[in-house]
N, C-alpha and C positions, 0 to 999 in steps of 0.2 A: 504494500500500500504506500503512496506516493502522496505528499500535499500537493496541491493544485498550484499550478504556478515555479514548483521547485523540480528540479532534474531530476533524473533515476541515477545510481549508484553508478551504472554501467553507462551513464553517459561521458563522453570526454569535452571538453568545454575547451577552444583550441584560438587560440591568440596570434591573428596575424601578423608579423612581424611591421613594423614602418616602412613601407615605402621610399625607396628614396627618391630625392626628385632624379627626374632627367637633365641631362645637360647635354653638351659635345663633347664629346670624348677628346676629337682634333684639335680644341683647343686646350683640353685637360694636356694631352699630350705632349702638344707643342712651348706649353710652360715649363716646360721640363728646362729647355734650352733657357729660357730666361732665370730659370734659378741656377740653373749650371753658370754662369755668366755672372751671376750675382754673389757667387759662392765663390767664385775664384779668383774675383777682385782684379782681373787685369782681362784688357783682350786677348782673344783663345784661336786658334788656324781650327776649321773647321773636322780635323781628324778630331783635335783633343776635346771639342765641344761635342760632337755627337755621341767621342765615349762617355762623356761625363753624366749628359743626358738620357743615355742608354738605346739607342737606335744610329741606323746605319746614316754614313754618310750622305747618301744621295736624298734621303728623308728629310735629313737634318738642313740639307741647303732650299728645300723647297719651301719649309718653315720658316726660314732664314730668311727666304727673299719676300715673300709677306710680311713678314716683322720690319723688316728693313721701309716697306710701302707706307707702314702705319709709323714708321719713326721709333719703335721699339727698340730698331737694334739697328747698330751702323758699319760699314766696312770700312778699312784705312786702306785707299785704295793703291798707297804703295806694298804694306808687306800679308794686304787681305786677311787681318784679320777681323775677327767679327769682336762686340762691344755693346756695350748698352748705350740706346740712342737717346734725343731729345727727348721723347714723350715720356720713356723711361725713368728721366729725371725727373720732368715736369711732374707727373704719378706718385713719386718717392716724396716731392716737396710737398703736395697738395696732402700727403699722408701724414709726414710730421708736423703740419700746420694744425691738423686735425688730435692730433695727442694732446690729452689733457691729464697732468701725474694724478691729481686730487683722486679723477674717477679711475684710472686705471691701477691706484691702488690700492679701492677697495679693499679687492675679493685678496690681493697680497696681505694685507694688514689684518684681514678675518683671518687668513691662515696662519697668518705668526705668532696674533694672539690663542688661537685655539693649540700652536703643537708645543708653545714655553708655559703658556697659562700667566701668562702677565701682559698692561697693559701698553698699549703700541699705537704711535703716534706718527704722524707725516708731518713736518715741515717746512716751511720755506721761506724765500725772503721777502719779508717785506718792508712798508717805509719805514718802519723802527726798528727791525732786524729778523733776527728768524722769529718767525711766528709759525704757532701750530694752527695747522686748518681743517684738521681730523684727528679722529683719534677714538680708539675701541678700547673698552676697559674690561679685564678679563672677568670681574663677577664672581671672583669668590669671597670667604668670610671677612679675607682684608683686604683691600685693592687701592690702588694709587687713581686717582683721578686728576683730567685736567681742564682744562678749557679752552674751548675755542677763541682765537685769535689772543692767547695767551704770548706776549713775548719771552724769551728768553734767553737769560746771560752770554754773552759769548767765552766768558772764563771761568764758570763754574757750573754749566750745564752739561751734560752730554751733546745735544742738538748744539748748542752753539759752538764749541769744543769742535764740533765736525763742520761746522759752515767757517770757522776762526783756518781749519786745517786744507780746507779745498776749494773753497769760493772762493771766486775773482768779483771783488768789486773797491773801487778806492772807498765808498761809504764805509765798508764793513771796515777794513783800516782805520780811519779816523774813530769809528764806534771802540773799535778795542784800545786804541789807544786813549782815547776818553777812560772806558770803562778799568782798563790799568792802572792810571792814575787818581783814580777814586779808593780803589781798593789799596793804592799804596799809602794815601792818606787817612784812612779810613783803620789803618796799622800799624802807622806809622812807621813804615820803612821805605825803603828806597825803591824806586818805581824801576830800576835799571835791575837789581835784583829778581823783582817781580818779572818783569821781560823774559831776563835768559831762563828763567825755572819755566815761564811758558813755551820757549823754543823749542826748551828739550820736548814738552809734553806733546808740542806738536808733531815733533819731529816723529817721534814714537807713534803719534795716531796716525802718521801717511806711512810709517813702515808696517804697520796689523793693517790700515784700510778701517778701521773703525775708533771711535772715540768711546771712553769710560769716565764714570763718578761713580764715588762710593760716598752717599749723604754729602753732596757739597752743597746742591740747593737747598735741599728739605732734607733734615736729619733721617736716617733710619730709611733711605732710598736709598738705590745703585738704578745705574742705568748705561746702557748702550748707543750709541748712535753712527751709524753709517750714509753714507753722500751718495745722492743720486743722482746718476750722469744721466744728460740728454746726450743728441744725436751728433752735436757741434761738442763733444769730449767734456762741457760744464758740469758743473752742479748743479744742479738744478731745485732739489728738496734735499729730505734725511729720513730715512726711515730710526724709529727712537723707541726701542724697548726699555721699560721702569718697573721695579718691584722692591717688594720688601725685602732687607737686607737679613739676612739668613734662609729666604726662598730664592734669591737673583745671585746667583754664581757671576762675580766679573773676572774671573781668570778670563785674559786675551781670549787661549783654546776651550773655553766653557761652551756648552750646547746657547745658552743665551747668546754668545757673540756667534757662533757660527751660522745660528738663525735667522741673528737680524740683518749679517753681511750678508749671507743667502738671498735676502729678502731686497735688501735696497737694491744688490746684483741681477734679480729677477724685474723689479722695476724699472731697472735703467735699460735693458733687453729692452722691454716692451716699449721704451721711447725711444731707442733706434742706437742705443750707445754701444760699440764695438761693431756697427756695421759697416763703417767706413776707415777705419783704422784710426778713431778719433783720438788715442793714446792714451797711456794708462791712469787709474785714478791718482796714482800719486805724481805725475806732471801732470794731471792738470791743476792740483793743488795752487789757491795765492800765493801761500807763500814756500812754494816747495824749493829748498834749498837756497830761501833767501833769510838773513835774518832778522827778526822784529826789532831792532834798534835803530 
């Protein structure tokens, strides 16, 4: 006996899988060569672009001369080799004009805060210095909290600490050297002492790639921060992990820093940094191997 409306035992109940759309394959294909191209950073002679691609030579040129029509790809018509053309660039610009760090670092900053269990923050510069403009807070029985359009320190923060170590800009300069001279009067020692103990710290934060505090802003906090590069090799924002000191490990090699360098490295990916050989985080550093006196 069966209810009305419900199956029998012996029925199987069978779930089509999703469809997926249709497309063209010829030009699924034929992108091949455009990533090959894009992958190997220089112009290719048509042998080593079709291997790269994975189809034969004679394919590969037919592809080639359509792309070539549309401006995708161009030949040097002394040594033939083939290259990413006009459109190609125009495509790539109109791409990273399009990147915005805030929203594409969401769904990064939900993951960072869900795999350390502490709270994580984006920021970046603004007219009074770095300021946070996000930030997820992990939600347990203690948790660090912050606030939106919160500034913060360039010499006693972790975010600032990391914008003092890799941003370029003459304001941030004159802000720390302001903010030097407050804290040397404020202790009454010599601002020239205060300098070279920040040199070192800097120096130290472009050789890990990331910045540390242990309670320098707010007692009984540690914190992380690493620099986010755009497309043009800058800085751009910071990704900024904070916890409670006895749960927030700041060893350099700690799961916390390897997270949150993980983390700013995955954002600065998705804003186009390392795909033109923009150089590394620590030359693009302000003041990398220059120093603060």
């Amino acid at each position: 006996m069966t209810f009305r409306g419900a199956p029998c035992m012996s029925e199987t109940v069978s779930v089509e899988p999703p469809r997926q759309r249709q497309g063209i394959q010829s030009i699924e294909v034929g992108t091949r060569l455009l990533r090959a191209l894009a992958a190997n950073g220089r112009a290719m002679i048509l042998r080593d672009l079709a291997r790269s691609a994975g189809m034969p030579a004679a394919k590969a040129h037919r592809y080639l001369v359509s792309f070539m029509r549309m401006g995708l790809v161009e030949q040097d018509a002394n040594t033939g080799r083939y290259d990413l053309g006009e459109f190609a660039l125009e495509l790539g610009l109109a791409s990273l004009a399009r990147l915005d760090p805030v929203r594409l670092a969401g769904p990064i900053l939900d993951d960072l805060c869900e795999q350390i269990g502490a709270t994580v923050a984006l920021a970046m510069w603004g007219n009074h210095g770095a300021t946070c403009v996000r930030w997820v807070e992990a939600g347990g029985p203690v948790t660090v909290t912050l606030r939106t359009g919160i500034v913060l320190p360039l010499t006693s923060s972790a975010t600032g600490l990391a914008f003092a170590a890799f941003y370029r800009s003459p304001y941030l300069r004159r802000m720390l050297d302001a903010e030097v001279q407050a804290t040397a009067a404020s202790r009454h020692v010599d601002a020239a002492t205060i300098l070279a103990n920040l040199s070192v710290q800097l120096d130290e934060i472009r050789r890990y790639g990331i910045a540390r505090v242990a309670g320098s802003v707010t007692p009984g906090i540690n914190g992380f921060s690493a620099p986010v590069f755009g497309a043009a090799g800058r800085m751009v924002a910071a990704v900024t992990s904070l916890g409670i000191v006895g749960n927030f490990d700041v060893d350099w090699g700690s799961p916390m820093a390897l997270a949150t360098r993980e983390a700013a490295a995955a954002l600065s990916r998705r804003l186009g940094y390392g795909a033109c050989d923009a150089g590394s985080p620590r030359a693009a550093g302000p003041e990398s191997g220059q120093s603060l006196r």
